[in-house]
N, C-alpha and C positions, 0 to 999 in steps of 0.2 A: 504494500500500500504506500503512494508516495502523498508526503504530506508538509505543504511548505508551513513555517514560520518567519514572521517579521518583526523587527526592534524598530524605535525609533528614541534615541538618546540625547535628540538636540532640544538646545535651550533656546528661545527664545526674548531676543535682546531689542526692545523696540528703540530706534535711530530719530531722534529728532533735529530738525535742521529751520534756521530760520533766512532763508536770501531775499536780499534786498526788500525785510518786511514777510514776506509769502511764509510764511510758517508752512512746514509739510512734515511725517512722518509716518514709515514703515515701520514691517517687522524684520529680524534678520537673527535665522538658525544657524547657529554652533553648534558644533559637534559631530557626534557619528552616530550613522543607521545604517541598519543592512539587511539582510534575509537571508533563509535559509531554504535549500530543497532537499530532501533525503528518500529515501526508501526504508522503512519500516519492513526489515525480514529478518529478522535476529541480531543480534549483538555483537554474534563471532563471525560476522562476514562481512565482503568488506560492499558493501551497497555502495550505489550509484549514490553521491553528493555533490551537490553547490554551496558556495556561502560566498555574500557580495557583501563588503561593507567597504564604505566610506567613510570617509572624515573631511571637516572644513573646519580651519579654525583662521581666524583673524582679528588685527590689533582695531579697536577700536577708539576712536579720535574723536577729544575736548577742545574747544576752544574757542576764544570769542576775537573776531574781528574787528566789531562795531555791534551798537545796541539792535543793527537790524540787520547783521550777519557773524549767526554760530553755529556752532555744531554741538552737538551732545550723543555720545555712543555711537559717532559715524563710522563707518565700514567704507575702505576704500570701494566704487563701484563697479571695477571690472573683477576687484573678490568676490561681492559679494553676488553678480550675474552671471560668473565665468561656468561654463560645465569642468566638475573635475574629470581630470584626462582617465584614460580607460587606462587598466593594468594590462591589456590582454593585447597594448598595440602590435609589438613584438611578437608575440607567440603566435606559432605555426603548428596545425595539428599534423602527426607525422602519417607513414600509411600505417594503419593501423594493423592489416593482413601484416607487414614485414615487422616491424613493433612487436606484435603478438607472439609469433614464433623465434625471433631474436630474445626477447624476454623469456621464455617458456627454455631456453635451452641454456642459457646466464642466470636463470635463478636454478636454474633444477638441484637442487642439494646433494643428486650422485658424482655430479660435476668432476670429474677428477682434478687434483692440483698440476698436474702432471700427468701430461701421455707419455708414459714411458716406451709404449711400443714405437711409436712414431721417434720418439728422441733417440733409442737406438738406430732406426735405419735412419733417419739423417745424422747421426755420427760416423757416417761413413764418408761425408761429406767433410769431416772435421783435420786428418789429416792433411790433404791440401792443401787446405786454407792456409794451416799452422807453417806446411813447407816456401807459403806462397809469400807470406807475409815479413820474413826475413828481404827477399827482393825485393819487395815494393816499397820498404824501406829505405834500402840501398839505391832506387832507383830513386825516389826524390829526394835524398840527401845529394846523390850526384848531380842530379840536375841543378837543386840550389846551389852548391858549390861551383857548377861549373858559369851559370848567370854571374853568381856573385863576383865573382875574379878574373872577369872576361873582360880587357881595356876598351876604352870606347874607341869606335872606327869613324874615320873622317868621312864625310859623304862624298861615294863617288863623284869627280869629274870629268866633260867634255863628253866624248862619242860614248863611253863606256856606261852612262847613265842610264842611259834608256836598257838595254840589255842587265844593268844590275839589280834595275826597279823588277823588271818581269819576273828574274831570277828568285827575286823575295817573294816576288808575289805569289809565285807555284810553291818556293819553299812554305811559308804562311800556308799557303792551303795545306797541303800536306800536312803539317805540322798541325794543327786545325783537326783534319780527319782524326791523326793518333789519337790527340785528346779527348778528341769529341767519344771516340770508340774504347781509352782506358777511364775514362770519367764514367760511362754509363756502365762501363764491366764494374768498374769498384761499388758504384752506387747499386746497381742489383746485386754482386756478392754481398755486400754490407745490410743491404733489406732481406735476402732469404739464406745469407749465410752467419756474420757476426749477429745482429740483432736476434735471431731468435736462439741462436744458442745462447747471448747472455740471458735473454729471459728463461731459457730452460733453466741454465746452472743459479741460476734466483731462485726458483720455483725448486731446486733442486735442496737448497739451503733452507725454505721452507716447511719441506715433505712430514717432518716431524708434526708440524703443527698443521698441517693439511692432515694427518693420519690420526689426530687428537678430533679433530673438525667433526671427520668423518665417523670416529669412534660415538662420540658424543651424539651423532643424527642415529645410531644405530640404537643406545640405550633409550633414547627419546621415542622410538618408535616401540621400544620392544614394551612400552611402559603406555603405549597406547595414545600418543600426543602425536600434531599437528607439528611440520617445520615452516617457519617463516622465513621468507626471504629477499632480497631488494638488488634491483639494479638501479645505479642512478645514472643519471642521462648528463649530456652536458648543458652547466646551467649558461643562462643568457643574461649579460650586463650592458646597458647601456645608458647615453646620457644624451639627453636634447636639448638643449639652451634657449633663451628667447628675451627679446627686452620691447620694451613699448609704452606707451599711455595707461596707466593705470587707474586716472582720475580726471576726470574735467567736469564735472559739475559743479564742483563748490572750490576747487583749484585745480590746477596743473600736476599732477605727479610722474614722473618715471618709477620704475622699475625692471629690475632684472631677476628672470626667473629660472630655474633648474628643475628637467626632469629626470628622478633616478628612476629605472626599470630594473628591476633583476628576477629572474623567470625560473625556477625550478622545477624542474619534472622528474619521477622515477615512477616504477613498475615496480609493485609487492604482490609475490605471487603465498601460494598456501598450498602446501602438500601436505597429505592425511593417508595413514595407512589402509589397507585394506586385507580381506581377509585372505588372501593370498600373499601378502607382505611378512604375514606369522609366521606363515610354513618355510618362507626360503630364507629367513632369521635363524642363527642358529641359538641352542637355549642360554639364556641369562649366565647359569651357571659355566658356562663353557668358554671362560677369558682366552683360550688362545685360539678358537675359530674365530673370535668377536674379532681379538684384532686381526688376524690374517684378513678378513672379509673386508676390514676398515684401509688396510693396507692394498687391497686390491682395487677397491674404489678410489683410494688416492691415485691410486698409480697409473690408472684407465687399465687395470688388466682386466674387463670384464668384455663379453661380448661387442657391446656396442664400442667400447674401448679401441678395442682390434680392429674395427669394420672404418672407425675414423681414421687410425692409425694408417690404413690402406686407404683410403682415399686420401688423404694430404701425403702420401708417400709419391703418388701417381702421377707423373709429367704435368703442369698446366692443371691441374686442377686448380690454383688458386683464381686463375682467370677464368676458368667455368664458373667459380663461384660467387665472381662480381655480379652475372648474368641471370642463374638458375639458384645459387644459395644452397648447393645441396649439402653441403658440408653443416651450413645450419642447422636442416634438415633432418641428418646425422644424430649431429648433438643434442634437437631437440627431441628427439624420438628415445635417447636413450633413459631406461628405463629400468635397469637390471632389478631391483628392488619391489615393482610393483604397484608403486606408487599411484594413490589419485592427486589428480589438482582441482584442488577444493576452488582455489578463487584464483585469480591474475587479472590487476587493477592499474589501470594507467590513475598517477598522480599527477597533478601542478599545481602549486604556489607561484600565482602572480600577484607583484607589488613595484607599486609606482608612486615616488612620493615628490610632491611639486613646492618646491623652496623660493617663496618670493623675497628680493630684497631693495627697498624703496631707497630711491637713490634723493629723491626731494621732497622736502613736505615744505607748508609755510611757516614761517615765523612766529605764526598768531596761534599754533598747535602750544597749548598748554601741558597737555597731559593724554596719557594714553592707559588701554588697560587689553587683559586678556592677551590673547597670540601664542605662537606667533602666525604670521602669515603662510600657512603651508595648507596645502590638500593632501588626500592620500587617499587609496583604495587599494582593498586588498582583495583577492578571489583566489577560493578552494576551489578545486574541482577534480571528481573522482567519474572517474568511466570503466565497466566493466570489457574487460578483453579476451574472456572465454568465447563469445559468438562470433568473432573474428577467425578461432580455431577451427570452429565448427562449418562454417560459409564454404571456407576457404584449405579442404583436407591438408595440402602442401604448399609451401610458399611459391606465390607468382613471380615469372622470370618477371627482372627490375631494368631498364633501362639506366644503370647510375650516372647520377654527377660524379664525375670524377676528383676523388679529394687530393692534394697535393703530393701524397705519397704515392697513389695511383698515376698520378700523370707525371710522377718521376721514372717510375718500374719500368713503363710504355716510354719514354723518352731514353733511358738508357738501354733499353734492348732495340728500339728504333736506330740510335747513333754506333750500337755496332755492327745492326745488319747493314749500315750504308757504309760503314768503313769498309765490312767486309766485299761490297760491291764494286766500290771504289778501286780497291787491290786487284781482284778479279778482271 
């Protein structure tokens, strides 16, 4: 059953003002209001929610000009008519089909810390590197050395110039090619050779406390309890400035304003045993299958473990999976344990808060109260990401933006197939 509630918390400050004789006065709310939407279905799940609130606060202005121009509890007028700016200018809702199953396979709790099968077969990769990396050294030590200590040459003269220029100019290119072609060989071994073996031997220095992780999900099941889990996304910060007329009814004012935005979003998903999850538990009292079991889920040595390890071992598979996602796939599917998913919940916190600062008032301002001069709003919002699973059996191929690591990968293996054409 969905059932809204609303607040309203603002005070009400009536503004009297007397110009050139004409007495006039409004009212003018301070403070915050908001509302709420939710889903009434139990307590331990995680229902569909909204919550809007806002806030206005601002300084209110005394003072008297003359017997037949004042002001009493006035509110600058573009405060107090301005809409407060939305939280949600920024946020982007993502696709939710690839959302859904990227979260479903990053929270899943069998997760291993570590594929060890996959880190064995690309440790076969790991000699070369090590033999290669002494040379590559040596090579640009030599080359700086040889730049460095090289005397400057006089610019060709007379007939020989033109013939010396060409001469560079073919060298340059050439020279160009090599680059172009040991630049993007270093930059792909460095992306699928150094980098993931540091993060393996991290993950490897970890294991202990991955094997504790994992220990821990195992006694929490066997005790008949829900695992909780959270991917967080990257948050979004920004800032938008503005200055202008803030007053002209009763004076002239400036101001300069600031808007802060910062967006956060994560996915909490909930796994819950089932009654096939008992059976392939082994019993309470049996501390050295608990940990071998615990040890084997850290390590990815379980079915689904081996089946991933085999596809990221497989030529290009990483570039099948910008397109199709099947390694995703993989991961989300695996299941060794039996597990249901109880909920998986897209979260955001957006908030935006707008800082004015008045750069002129009159002289004839006595006295002020209240402020200071800011708005803000805030918005919760929860969305259920189970029927995305269901819509949608397997993730749909994705067309991606390519992010700057991707369109380095594709640039260095571009810059050696054209060396290698070049040669040829």
């Amino acid at each position: 059953m969905t059932r809204y509630r609303s607040y309203d918390r603002r005070v009400n400050v009536p503004s009297q003002v007397v110009k050139n004789g004409a007495p006039a006065s409004w009212d003018q709310f301070i403070g915050e209001y908001g509302s709420c939407e939710d889903v009434e279905d139990g307590w331990d799940k995680e229902n569909p929610f909204l919550l809007d609130r806002r806030r206005r606060n601002m300084i209110l202005y005394n003072g008297v000009k003359a017997s037949n121009y004042k002001v009493t509890n006035y509110a600058l007028t573009a405060l107090r008519i301005s809409a407060i700016p939305s939280a949600d200018k920024y946020a982007v809702d993502p696709n939710w089909s690839d959302l859904a199953f990227q979260a479903r396979a990053n929270t899943n709790p069998q997760k291993p810390g570590i594929n060890l099968p996959a880190f064995l077969g690309e440790g076969l990769s790991i000699p070369p590197m090590l033999m290669d990396l002494p040379l590559l050294l040596c090579g640009a030590g030599k080359r700086f050395l040889k730049r460095a200590g090289r005397p400057a040459r006089k610019p060709p003269q007379g007939l020989y110039q033109g013939a010396s220029t060409a001469g560079k100019v073919a060298k340059g290119l050439a020279a160009a090619r090599h680059a172009a072609a040991e630049t993007g060989s270093q930059y792909v071994g460095a992306q699928f050779g150094w980098k993931p073996l540091v993060g393996d031997l991290m993950a490897m220095l970890d294991l202990q406390r991955s094997i504790a992780r994992q220990l821990e999900l195992l006694l929490r099941l066997l005790d008949g309890r829900s695992i909780r889990s959270r991917m967080i996304l990257p948050t979004t910060s920004k800032t938008d400035t503005g200055s202008g007329i803030v007053e002209s009814y009763m004076w002239i004012s400036n101001a300069t304003w600031t808007d802060v935005y910062r967006i956060k979003e994560w996915v909490t998903s909930r796994w819950a045993p089932t009654f096939v999850t008992r059976y392939l538990l082994p019993d309470l009292s049996d501390s050295e299958a608990l940990i071998g079991l615990a040890m084997r889920l850290a390590t990815g040595m379980t079915r689904m473990g081996l089946m991933q390890a085999l596809w990221e071992l497989l030529p290009w598979s990483w570039l099948f999976d910008w397109w199709f996602n099947f390694g995703r796939l993989l991961a989300g599917l695996g299941n060794s344990l039996a597990l249901q998913l109880e909920s998986l919940s897209f979260q955001r916190t957006s908030r935006v808060t707008r800082y004015y600062a008045v750069t002129s008032l009159p002289s004839w301002i006595t006295s002020s109260s209240g402020g200071p001069n800011e708005f803000s709003h805030l918005r919760l919002y929860r969305k259920d990401l189970r029927p995305y699973l269901v819509l949608s059996p397997i993730p749909a191929p994705t067309l991606p933006l390519l992010t700057g690591r991707q369109c380095g990968i594709l640039g260095g293996l571009l810059a050696q197939a054209q060396s290698t054409g070049f040669r040829r």
